[in-house]
C-alpha positions as CSV (number, residue, x, y, z in Angstrom):
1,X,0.0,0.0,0.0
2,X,1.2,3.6,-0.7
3,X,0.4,6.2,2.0
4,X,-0.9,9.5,1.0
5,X,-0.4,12.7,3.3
6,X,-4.3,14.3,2.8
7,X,-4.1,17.9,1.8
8,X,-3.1,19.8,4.6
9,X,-0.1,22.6,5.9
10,X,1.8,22.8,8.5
11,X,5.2,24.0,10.6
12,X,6.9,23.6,13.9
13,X,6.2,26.0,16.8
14,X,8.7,25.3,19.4
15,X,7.9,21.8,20.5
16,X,4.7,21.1,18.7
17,X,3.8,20.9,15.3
18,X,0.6,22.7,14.1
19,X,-1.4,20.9,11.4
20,X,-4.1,22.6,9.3
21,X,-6.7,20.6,7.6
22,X,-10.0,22.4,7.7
23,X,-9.6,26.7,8.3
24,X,-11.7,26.4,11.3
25,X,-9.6,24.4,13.5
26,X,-5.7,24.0,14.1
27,X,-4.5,20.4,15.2
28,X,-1.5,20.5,17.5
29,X,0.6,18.1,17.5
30,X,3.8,17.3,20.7
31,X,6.9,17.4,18.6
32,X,9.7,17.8,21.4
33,X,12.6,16.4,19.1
34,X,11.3,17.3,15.8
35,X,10.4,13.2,14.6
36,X,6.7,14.0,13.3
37,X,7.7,17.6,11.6
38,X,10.6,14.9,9.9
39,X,7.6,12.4,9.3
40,X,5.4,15.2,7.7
41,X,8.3,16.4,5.6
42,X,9.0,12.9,4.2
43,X,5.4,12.5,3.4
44,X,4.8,15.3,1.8
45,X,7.4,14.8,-1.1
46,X,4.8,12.0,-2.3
47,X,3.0,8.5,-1.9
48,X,5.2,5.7,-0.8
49,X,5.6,2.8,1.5
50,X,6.1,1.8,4.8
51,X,9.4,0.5,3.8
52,X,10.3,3.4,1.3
53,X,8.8,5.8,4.1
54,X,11.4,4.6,6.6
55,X,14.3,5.3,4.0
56,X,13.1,8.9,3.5
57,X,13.7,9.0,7.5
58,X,16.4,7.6,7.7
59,X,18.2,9.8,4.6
60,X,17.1,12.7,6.7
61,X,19.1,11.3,10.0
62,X,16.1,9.3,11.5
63,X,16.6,6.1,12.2
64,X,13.6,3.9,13.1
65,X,12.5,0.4,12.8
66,X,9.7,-0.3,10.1
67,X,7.5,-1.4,13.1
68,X,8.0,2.3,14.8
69,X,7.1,3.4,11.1
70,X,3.8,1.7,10.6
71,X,3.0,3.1,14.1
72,X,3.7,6.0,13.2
73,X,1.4,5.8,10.1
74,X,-1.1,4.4,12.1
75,X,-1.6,7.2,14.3
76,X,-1.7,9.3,11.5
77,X,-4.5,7.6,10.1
78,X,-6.5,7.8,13.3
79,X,-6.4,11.5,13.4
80,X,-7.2,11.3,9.7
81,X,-4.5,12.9,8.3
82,X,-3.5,9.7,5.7
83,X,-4.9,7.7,3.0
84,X,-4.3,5.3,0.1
85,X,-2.9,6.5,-3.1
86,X,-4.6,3.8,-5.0
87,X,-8.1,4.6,-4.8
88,X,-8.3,8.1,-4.3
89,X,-9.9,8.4,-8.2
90,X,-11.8,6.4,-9.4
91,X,-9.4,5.1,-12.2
92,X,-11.2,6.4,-14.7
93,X,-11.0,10.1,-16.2
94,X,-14.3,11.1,-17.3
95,X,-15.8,9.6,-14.0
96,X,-13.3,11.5,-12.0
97,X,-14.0,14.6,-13.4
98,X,-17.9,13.8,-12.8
99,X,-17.0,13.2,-9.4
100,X,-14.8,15.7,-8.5
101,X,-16.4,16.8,-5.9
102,X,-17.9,13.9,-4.6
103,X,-14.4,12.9,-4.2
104,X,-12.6,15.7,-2.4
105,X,-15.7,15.7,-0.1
106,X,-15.0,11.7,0.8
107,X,-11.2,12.8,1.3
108,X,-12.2,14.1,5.0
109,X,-14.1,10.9,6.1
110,X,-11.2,8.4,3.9
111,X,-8.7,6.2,6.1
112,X,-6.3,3.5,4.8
113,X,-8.9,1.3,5.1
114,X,-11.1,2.6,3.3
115,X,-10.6,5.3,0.5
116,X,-12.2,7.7,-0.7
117,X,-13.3,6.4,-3.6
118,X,-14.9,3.5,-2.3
119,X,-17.3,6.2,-0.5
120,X,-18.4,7.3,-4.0
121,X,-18.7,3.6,-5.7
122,X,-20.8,2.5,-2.8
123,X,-23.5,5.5,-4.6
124,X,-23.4,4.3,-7.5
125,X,-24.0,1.1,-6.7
126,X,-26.9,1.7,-4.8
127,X,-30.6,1.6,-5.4
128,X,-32.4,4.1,-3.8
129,X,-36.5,4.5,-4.2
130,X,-37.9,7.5,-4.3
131,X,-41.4,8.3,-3.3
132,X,-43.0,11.8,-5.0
133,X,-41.0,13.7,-7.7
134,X,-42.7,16.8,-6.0
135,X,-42.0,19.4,-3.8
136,X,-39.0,17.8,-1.6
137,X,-39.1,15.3,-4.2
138,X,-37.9,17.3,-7.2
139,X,-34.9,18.7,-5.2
140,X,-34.3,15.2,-3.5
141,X,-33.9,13.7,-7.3
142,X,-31.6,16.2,-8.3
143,X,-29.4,15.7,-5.4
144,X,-29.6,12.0,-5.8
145,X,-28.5,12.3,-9.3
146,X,-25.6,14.7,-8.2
147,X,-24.4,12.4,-5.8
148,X,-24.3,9.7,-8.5
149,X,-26.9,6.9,-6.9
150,X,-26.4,4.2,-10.0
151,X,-30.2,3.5,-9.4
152,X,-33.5,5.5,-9.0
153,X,-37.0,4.5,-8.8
154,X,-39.1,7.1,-9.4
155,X,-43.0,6.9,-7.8
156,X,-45.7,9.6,-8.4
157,X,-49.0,10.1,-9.4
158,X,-49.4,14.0,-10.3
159,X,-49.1,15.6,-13.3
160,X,-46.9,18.9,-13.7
161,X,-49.2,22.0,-13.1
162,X,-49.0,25.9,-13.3
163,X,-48.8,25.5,-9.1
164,X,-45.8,23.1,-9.1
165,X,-43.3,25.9,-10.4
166,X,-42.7,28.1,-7.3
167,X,-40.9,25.0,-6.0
168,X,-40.5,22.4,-8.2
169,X,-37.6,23.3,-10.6
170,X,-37.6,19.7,-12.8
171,X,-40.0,20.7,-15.0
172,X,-40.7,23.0,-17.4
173,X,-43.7,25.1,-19.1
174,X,-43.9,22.3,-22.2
175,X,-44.4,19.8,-19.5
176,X,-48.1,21.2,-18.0
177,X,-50.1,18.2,-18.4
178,X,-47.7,15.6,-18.3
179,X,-46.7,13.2,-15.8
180,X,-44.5,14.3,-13.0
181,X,-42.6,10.7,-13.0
182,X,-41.9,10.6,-16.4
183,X,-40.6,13.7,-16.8
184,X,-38.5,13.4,-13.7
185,X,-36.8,10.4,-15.2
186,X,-36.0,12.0,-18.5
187,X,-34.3,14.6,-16.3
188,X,-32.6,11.8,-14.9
189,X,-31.6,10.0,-18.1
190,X,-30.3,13.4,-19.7
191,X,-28.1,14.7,-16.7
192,X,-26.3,11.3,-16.0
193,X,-26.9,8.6,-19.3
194,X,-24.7,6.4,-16.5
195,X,-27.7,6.2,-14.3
196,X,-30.8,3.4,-14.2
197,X,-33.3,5.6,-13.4
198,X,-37.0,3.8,-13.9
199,X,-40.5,5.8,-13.6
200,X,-43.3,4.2,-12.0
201,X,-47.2,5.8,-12.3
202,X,-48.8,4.4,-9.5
203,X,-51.2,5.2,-6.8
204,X,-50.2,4.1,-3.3
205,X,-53.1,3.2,-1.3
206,X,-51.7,0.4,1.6
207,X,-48.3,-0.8,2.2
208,X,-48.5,-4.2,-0.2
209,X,-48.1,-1.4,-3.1
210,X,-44.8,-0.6,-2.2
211,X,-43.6,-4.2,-1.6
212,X,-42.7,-4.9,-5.3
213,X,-40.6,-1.2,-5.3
214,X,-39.0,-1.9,-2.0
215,X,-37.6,-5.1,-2.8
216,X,-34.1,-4.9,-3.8
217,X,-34.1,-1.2,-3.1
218,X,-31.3,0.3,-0.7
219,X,-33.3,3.0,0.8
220,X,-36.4,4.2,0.5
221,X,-36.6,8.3,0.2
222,X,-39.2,11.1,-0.2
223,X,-42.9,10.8,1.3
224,X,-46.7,10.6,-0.1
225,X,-49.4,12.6,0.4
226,X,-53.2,12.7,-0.2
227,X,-53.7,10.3,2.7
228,X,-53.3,11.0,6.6
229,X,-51.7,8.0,7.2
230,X,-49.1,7.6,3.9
231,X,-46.8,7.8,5.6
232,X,-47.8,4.8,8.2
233,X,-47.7,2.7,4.6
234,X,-44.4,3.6,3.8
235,X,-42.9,3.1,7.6
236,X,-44.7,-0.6,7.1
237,X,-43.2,-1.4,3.7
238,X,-39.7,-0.2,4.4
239,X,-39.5,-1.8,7.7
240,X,-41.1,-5.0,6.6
241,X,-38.3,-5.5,3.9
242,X,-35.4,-4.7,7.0
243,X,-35.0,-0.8,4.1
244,X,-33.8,2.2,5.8
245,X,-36.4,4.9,5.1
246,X,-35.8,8.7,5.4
247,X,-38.5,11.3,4.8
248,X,-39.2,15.1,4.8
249,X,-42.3,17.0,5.3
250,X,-43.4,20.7,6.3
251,X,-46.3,22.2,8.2
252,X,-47.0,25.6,8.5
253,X,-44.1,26.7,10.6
254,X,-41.5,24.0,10.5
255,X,-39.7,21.4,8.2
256,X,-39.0,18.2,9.2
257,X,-37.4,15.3,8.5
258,X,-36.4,11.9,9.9
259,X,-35.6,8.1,9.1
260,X,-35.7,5.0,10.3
261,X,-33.3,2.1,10.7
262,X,-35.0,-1.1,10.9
263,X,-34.2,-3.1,13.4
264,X,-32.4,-0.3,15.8
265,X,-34.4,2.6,15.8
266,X,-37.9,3.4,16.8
267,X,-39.7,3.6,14.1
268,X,-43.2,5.8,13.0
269,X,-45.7,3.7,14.1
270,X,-44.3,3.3,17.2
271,X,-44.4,7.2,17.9
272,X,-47.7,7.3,16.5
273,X,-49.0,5.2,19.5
274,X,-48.3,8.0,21.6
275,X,-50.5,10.8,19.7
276,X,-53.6,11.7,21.1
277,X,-56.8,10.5,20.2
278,X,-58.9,12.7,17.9
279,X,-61.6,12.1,20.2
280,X,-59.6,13.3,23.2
281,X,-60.9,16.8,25.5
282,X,-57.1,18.0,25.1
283,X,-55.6,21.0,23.0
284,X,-53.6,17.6,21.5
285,X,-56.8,15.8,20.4
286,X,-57.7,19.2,19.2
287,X,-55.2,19.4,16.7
288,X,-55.6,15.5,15.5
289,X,-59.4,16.7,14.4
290,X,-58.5,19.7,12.9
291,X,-54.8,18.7,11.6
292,X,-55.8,18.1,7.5
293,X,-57.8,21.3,7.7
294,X,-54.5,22.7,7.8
295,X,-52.7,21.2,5.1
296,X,-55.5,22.0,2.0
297,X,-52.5,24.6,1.0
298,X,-49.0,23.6,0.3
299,X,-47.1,26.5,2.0
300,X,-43.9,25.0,0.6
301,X,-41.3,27.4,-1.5
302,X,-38.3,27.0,-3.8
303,X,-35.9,27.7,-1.1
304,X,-37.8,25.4,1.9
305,X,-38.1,22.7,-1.0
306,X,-34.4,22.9,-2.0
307,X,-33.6,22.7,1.9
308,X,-35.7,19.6,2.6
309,X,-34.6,17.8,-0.2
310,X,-31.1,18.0,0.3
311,X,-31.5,17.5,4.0
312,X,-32.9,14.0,3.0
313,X,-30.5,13.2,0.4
314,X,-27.5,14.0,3.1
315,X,-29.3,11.2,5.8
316,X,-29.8,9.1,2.7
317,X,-26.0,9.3,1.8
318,X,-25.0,8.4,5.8
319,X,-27.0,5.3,5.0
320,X,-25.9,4.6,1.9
321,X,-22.0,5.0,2.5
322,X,-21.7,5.2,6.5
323,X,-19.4,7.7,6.5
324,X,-21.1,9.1,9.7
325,X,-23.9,7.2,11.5
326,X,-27.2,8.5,10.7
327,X,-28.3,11.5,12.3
328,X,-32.2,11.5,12.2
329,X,-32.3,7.9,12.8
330,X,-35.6,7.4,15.1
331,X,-35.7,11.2,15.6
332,X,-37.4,14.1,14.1
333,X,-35.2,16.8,13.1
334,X,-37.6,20.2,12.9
335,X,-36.1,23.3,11.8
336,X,-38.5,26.1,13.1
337,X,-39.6,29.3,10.6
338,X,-40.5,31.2,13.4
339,X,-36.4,30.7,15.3
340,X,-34.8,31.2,12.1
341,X,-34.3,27.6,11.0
342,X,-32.4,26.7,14.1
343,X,-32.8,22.5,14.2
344,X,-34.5,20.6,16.9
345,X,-34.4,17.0,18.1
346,X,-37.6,15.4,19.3
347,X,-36.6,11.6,19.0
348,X,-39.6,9.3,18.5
349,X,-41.5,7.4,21.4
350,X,-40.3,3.7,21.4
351,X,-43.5,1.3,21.6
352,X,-42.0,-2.3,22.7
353,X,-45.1,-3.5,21.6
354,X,-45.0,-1.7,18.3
355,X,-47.1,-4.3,15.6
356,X,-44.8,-2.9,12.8
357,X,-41.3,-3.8,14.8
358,X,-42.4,-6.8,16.1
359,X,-43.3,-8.5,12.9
């Protein structure tokens, strides 16, 4: 293997060595006789070995063993400050420059054990399903595609109207009357050829409809509306096939988003067994009867849209590459219009006897 010093500067300051990797923060480093400022100097003239490593040392009057090397190297690596030279591309030119950015984004969360590009081919590799090209939707597709997801499966019902265009930006005027899935997908198809993207016209009415889309999906992405408890279907379906779901949503004042991971976190049903009853005397039952009265008008914009969608599409991508454990996992994550957008955490209520879980 040859070791790659990440991008990063640094110089001695009596007897430490400061290290800068990210402008916010400067890593410090104990450097009494000057060994790691040799060991950063050695490094940085290029990739090499353990073994060639050691002879840079040593040619600059440092003599170690090749077992004080590789522990060097290793400590290194856990403060992430090395990687492999081999995979930090992804061999291939055109797909490098297509995922430039995917890549120097990866180089942060890389280690020897596993590069940076290994982040990006695990995307586009991966299936993800995505439920409404809509509001969120639209947004969530394009940053899908961006990331490079090798597979989409595209669900909706709606056709594109005059209404859609304060915060859907897929579509265009020549679309008007056409269906929303369809003309997601040739977005797809014409921004990335290299992606499977596949449309799907359907109407989701109870969880079995999702069971043929969720099979052999990664993740499951987006939300449905039309029906107060969508997204109880979903929550079934994806848990059911052991999926990882994540979904966004607004009501009048917040935007929301969360996910589940099957089989670890709490999951929607179970923190809907904690609502109140529509029925109830209590300003919380109040709100269950009177809760789709509020949502006859989508008060979603462009910038709200653009916001949620790639708020899902970041959970999505812990899930899909663990570069970070997910963050929303069993937890709604509400950013409030009325704090300026400053995020919450309400996690959900774990039911032990949850029917969805349990199954």
């Amino acid at each position: 293997m040859r070791i790659a010093l990440k991008e990063c500067a640094w110089e001695s300051s009596g007897e430490e060595l400061l290290v800068l990797t990210d402008p916010r923060e400067v890593l410090t480093l104990g450097d009494e006789d000057g060994q790691v400022a040799a060991l950063f100097a050695a490094l940085g003239r290029g990739p090499c070995t353990v073994p060639e490593l050691r002879g840079r040392l040593a040619a600059a009057g440092l003599s170690l063993s090749e077992a004080d090397v590789r522990c060097a190297v290793e400590a290194l690596d856990g403060l992430g400050l090395v990687e492999c030279e081999s995979d930090r591309t992804l061999g291939d030119p055109d797909l490098d420059a297509r995922h430039r950015s995917n890549l120097a984004f990866f180089e942060a969360f890389a280690r020897l054990d596993r590069p940076r590009a290994d982040f990006v081919n695990s995307l586009r590799r991966s299936h993800v399903l995505v439920l409404g090209v809509g509001g969120a939707g639209s947004s969530l597709v394009q940053c899908l595609a961006g990331l490079g997801v090798g597979r989409l499966t595209l669900v909706d019902r709606d056709d594109v109207e005059p209404r859609n265009f304060a915060r859907q930006f897929l579509y265009h005027h020549a679309d008007i009357g056409r269906s929303k899935v369809e003309c997601a997908a040739e977005w797809v198809r014409a921004y990335d050829p290299r992606i499977e993207v596949r449309a799907v016209d359907r109407w989701i009415t109870c969880p079995d409809d999702l069971k043929d889309l969720v099979d052999g999906a990664d993740l499951v992405a987006g939300g449905l509306d039309g029906h107060p408890e969508a997204h109880l279907w979903v929550n079934e379906a994806a848990v059911r096939a052991g999926v990882p779901l994540v979904v966004g949503g607004m009501t009048r004042s917040q935007v929301t988003y969360y996910s589940v991971d099957p089989g670890r976190s709490a999951c929607v049903r179970c923190d809907w067994s904690d609502r109140p009853a529509a029925d109830e005397a209590s300003p919380g039952g109040f709100a269950e009867r009177n809760r789709a009265k509020l949502m006859i008008q989508n008060a979603l914009i462009g910038p709200l849209a653009m916001q949620m969608g790639s708020l899902v599409a970041y959970e999505a991508m812990r899930y899909l590459t663990g570069f970070e454990e997910p963050q929303a996992a069993g937890t709604f994550v509400k950013l409030d219009l009325r704090n300026g957008l400053v995020p919450e955490r309400q996690p959900f209520t774990r039911d032990p006897g949850c029917p969805v879980c349990l199954r």
